[in-house]
C-alpha positions in Angstrom: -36.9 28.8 -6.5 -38.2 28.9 -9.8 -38.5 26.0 -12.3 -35.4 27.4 -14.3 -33.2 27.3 -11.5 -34.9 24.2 -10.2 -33.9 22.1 -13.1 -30.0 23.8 -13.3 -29.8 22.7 -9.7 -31.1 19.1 -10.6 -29.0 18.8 -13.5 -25.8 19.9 -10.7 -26.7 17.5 -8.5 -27.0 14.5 -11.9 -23.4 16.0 -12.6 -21.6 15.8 -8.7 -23.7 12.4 -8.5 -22.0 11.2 -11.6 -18.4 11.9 -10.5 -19.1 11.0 -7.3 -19.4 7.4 -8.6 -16.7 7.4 -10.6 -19.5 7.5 -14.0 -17.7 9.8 -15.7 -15.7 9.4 -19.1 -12.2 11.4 -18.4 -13.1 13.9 -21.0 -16.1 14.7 -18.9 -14.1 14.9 -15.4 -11.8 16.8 -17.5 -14.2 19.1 -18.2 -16.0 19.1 -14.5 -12.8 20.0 -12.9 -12.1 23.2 -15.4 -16.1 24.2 -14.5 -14.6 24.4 -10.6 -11.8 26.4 -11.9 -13.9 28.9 -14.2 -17.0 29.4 -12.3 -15.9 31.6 -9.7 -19.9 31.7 -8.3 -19.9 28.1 -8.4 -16.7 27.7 -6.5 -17.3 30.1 -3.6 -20.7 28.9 -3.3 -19.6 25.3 -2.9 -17.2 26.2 -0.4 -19.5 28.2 1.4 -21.9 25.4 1.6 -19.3 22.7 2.0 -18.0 24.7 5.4 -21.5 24.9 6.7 -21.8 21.4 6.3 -18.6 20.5 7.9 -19.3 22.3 10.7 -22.8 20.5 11.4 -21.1 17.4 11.0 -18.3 18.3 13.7 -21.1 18.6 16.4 -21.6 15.8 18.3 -24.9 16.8 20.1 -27.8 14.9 19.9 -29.7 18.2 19.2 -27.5 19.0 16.4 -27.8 16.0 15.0 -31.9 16.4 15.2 -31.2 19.7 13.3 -28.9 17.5 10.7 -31.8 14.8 10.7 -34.3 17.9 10.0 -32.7 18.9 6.8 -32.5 15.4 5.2 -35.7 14.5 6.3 -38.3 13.4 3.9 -41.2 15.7 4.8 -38.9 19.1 4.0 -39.2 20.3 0.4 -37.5 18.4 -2.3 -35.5 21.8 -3.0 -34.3 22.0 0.8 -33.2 18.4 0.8 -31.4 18.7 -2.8 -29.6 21.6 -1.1 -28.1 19.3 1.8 -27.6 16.8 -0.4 -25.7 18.8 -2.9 -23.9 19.9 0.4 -23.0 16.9 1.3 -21.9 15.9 -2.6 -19.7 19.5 -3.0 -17.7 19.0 0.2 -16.2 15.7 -1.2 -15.5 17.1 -4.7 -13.7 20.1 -3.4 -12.0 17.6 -0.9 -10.9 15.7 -4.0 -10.5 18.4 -6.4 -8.5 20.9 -4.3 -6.6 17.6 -3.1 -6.1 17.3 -6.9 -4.9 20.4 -8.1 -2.8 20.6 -5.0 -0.8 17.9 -6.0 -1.3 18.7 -9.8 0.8 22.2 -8.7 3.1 20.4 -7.1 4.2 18.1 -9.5 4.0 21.2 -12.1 6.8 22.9 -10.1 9.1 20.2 -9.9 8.7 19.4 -13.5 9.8 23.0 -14.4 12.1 23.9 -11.8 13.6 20.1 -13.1 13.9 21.9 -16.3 15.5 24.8 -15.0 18.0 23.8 -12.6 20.5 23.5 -15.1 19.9 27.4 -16.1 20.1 28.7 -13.0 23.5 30.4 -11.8 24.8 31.4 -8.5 25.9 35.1 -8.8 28.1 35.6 -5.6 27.3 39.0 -3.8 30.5 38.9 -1.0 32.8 38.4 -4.1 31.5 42.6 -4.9 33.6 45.4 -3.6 32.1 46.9 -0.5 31.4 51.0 0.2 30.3 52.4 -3.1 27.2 53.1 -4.4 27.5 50.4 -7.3 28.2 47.5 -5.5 25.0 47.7 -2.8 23.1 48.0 -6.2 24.4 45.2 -8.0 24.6 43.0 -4.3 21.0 44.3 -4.4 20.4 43.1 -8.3 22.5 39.9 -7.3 20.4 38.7 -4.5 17.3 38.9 -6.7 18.7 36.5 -9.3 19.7 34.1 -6.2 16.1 34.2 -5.4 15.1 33.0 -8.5 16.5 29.5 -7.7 15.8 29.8 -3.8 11.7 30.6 -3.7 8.8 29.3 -5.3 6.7 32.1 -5.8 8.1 34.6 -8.4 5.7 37.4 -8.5 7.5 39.9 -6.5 10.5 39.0 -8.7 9.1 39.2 -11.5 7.9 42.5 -10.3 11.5 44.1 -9.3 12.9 42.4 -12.6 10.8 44.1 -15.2 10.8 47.4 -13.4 14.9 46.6 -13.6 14.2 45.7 -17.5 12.5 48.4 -18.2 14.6 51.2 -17.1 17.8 49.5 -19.1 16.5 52.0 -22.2 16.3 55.4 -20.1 19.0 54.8 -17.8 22.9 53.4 -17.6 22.4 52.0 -13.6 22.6 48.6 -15.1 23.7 48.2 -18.5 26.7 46.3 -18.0 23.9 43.5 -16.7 21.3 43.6 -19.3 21.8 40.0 -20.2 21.5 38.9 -17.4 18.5 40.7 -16.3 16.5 39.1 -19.3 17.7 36.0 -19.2 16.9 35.9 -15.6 13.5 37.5 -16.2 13.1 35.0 -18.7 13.6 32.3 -15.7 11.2 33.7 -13.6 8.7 33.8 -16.1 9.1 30.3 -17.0 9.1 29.0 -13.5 6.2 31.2 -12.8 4.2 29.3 -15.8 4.3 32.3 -18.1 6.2 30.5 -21.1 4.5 33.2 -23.4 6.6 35.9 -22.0 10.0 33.9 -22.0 10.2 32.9 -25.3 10.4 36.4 -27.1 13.2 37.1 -24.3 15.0 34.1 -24.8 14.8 34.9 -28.8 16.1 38.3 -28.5 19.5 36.6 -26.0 19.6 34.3 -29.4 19.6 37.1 -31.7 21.3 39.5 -30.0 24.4 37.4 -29.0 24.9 35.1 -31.5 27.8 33.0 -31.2 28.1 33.8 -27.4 27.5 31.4 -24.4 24.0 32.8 -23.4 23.3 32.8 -26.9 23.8 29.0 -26.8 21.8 28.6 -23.6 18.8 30.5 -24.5 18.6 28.3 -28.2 18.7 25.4 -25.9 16.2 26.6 -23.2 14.1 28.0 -26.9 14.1 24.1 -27.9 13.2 22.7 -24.7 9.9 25.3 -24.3 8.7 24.4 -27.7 9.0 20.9 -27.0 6.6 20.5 -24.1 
């Protein structure tokens, strides 16, 4: 190892050390935790290291332990032991970061899909007429709105919905739903964290329906985004 990368790797250690022990302003954790996030190297690297570690530690052999022993030991080279040390120091900070942004998600989700309940509508499919062409589309269409409400990941739906929005300007399959495609687009987008593409949806309900009921729920659902 050379001395550039010797000092980065002290300076890692200083910084895992320091969180470690709770030393840490909360700008600075702040700012540790979104260097997990970014550096993709760093991440798979520590958790790499941090499963090699774990599974030395689950072997209860004295010889594995020897080998454990071996590593830490005084006589190796100050760069060996840094690296089991920093081993040792990465698997708790994923432990507590993932644990972190585990229940950081979490509590994300319920906050939005808190927000959205109110939004969401039940569009009945066995209310549709059965045996023509039309219905096992719209069924089809209807089903995919339920889901909205029903699932927590919305990437497949998002996926069918803008294909769906998409073709409302070369074809007539679903024009007599286009409202509801966006606005229910717009929900998915929103519950998938992609405010950025709700809001010029929910503004073009607004404009384009003004003084109708979805007009009114998208200004409301428009003041509620820009409030957070």
């Amino acid at each position: 190892m050379n001395n550039t990368e010797d000092i980065k790797f002290q300076e890692m250690d200083e910084l895992i050390e320091r969180f470690l022990r709770g030393e840490m302003t909360p700008e600075e954790e702040e700012l540790f935790h979104e260097e997990l996030k970014s550096n993709s190297d760093l991440r798979e690297q520590a958790r790499a290291v941090s499963a090699l570690l774990k599974g030395l530690k689950e072997k209860e052999s004295t010889h594995d332990q020897v080998i454990i022993n071996e590593v830490t030991a005084t006589k190796r080279p100050s760069s060996v032991r840094r690296l089991a040390l920093w081993a040792a120091s990465i698997a708790a900070v994923l432990a507590i970061y993932f644990g972190y942004s585990y229940h950081a998600e979490n509590v994300r989700y319920a906050r939005i899909n808190e927000m959205l309940t109110p939004y969401y509508e039940h569009y009945d499919v066995d209310e549709l007429s059965r045996g023509d062409t039309d219905s096992v589309i719209i069924a089809e269409l209807y089903s995919l709105f339920n889901r909205i409400h029903e699932e927590k990941d919305m990437k497949d739906i998002i996926a069918e919905l803008e294909s769906i929005h998409q073709s409302l300007t070369d074809e007539f399959t679903y024009y007599q739903y286009d409202n509801d495609i966006v606005w229910n687009l717009a929900l998915a987008y929103i519950k998938d964290d992609q405010t950025d593409k709700a809001i010029p949806l929910l503004e073009s309900l607004y404009q384009d329906n003004l003084g109708s009921p979805i007009a009114a729920k998208a200004q409301e659902l428009l003041k509620k985004l820009h409030s957070k």
